[in-house]
N, C-alpha and C positions, 0 to 999 in steps of 0.2 A: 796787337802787342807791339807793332812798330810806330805808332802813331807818339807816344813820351818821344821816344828818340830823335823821329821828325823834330817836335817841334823846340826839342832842343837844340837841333843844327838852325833851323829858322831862327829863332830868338838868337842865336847869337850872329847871327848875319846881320840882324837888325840893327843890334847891338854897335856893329861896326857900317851900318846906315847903307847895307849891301840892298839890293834886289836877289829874287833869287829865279834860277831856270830849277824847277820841279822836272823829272828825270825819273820816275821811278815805275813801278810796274806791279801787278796784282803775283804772289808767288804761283798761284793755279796756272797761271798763264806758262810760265816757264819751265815750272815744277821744283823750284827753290824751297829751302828750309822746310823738307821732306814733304812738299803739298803735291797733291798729286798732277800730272800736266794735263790738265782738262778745263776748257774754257771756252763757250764759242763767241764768235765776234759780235751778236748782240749782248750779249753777258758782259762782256768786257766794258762794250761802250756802259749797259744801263747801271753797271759798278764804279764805272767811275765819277759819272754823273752824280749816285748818292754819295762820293769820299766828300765831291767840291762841295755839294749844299750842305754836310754834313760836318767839316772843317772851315766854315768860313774866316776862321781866324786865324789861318794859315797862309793867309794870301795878301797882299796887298796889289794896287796899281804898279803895273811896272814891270812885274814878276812876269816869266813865263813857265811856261805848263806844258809836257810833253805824257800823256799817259800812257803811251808803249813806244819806248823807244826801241830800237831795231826790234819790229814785231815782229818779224819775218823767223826769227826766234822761238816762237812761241807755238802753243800748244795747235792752233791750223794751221800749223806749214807753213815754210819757204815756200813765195809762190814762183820762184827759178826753177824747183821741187813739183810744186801743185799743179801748174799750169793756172792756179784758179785768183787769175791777174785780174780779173774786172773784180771778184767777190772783192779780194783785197783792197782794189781802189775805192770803193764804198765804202768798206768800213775807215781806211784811211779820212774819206770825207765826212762820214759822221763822228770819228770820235773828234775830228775840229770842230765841226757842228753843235753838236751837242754840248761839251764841253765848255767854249763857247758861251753857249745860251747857257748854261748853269751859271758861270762867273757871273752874266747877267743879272741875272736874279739874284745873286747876293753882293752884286752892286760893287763888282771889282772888275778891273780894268786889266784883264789877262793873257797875253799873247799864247793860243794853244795851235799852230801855225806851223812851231819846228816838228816838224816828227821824222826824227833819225833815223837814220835807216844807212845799212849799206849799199855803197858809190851801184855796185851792181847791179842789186835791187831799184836802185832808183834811176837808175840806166832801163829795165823792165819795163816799170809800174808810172813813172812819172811821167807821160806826158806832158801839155799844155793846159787840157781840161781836168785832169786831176789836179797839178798844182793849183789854178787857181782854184779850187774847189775847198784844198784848203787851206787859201787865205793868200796863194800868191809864194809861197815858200815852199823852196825844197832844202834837206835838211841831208846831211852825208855824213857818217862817221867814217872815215878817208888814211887809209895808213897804205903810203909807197913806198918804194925805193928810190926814186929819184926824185928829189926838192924843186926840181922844176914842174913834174908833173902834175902835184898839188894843183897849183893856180890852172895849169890847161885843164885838169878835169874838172877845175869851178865853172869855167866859162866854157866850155862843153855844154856841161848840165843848163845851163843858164839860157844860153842861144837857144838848145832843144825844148826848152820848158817855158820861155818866155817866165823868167820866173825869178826871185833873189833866190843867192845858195847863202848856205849856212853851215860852215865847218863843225857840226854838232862835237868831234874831235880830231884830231891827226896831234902826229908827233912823230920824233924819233929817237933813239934808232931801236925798231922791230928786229931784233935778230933773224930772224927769220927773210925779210927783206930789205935790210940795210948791213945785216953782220955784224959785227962788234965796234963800238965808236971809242974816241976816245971823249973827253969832256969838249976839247977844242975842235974833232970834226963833229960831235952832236952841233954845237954853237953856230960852228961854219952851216952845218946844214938847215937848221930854223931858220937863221939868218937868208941865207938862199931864198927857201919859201916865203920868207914873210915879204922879204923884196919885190918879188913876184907877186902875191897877193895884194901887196898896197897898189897895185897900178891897175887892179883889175876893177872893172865897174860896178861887178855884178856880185860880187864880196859880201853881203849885212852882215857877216860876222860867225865869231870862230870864238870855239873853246880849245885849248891846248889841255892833251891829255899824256901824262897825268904831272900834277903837281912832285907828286913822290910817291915809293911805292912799289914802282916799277922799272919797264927796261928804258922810258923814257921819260923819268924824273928829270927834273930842272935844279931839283932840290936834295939836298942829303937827306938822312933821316934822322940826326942831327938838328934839322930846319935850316942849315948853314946852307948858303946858295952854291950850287955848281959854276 
């Protein structure tokens, strides 16, 4: 029943000649929209496999594909929780794998490479042989308290993994570890970060979360800019 909606957000990205990062997750997996949290990690891969050959017209060259972002989430455990770090780095490498090879066969050009995860977890699990395993990228949903830190724990990750990092998101201000901003020190403090990140080598790139919404909107809700 999610799938109309999909490809309403797609269609209109198109619309406006976007690529798009796919970012979404099986509800089993989490236990969203009252489904129950049950899933194991070849299930997950062999379901995702059937969405891509089953949507091909959801996707074009360009796009990328994450099919469980911060898995660690999900219904087999945090492996900071599990201990069960190797299981996870496997599945990590087969749902790039497989994935992957599905785009193939329906003859689309699909980056499945970012798989988001928290800075911590990827501090665990990522290696050198797991990144390259899938595909040479490590991926961090990253939220500090200090704008400097960002960029040192890009290139942290980066040196340890031999690998590009990928800001899957960060932003600010977290109440919880930035406290309350004003418009002008939110500004001050992106500004910081992004300063920082333009000098850094090891950078492919960053989403800023969130547009609007939240405690780290850019945006009114309005649409009028901060």
């Amino acid at each position: 029943e999610f799938v109309p909606f999909l490809k309403r957000w797609v269609e209109s990205a198109r619309r406006h000649h976007l690529k798009v990062w796919f970012r979404g997750n099986w509800s089993n997996w989490e236990g969203w929209f009252g489904r129950e949290r049950k899933m194991t990690f070849d299930e997950h891969t062999r379901k995702t496999v059937e969405f891509i050959k089953k949507h091909p017209e959801l996707f074009e060259n360009g796009d990328a594909f994450t099919g469980c972002p911060e898995c660690e989430n999900g219904a087999q455990g945090d492996p900071r929780m599990t201990g069960k770090v190797d299981e996870y780095r496997k599945f990590l490498i087969a749902q790039h794998v497989e994935s992957e090879k599905a785009f193939r066969e329906i003859g689309k050009t699909v980056n499945t490479s970012l798989m988001s995860m928290n800075k911590d977890v990827a501090d665990l699990v990522m290696d050198e042989a797991t990144a390259k395993g899938v595909g040479g990228f490590v991926t961090i949903d990253h939220y500090v308290g200090e704008a400097k830190r960002v960029a040192r724990d890009v290139n942290q990750l980066a040196e340890k993994t031999k690998a590009r990092v990928v800001l899957g998101e960060f932003g600010a201000p977290i109440p919880d570890l930035n406290g309350e901003m004003t418009e002008e020190q939110q500004a001050e403090w992106i500004d910081e970060a992004l300063a920082d990140l333009q000098k850094s080598q090891h950078l492919y790139g960053l989403s800023y979360w969130v547009n609007k919404g939240g405690s780290t909107a850019i945006w009114n809700d309005n649409n009028t800019p901060k």
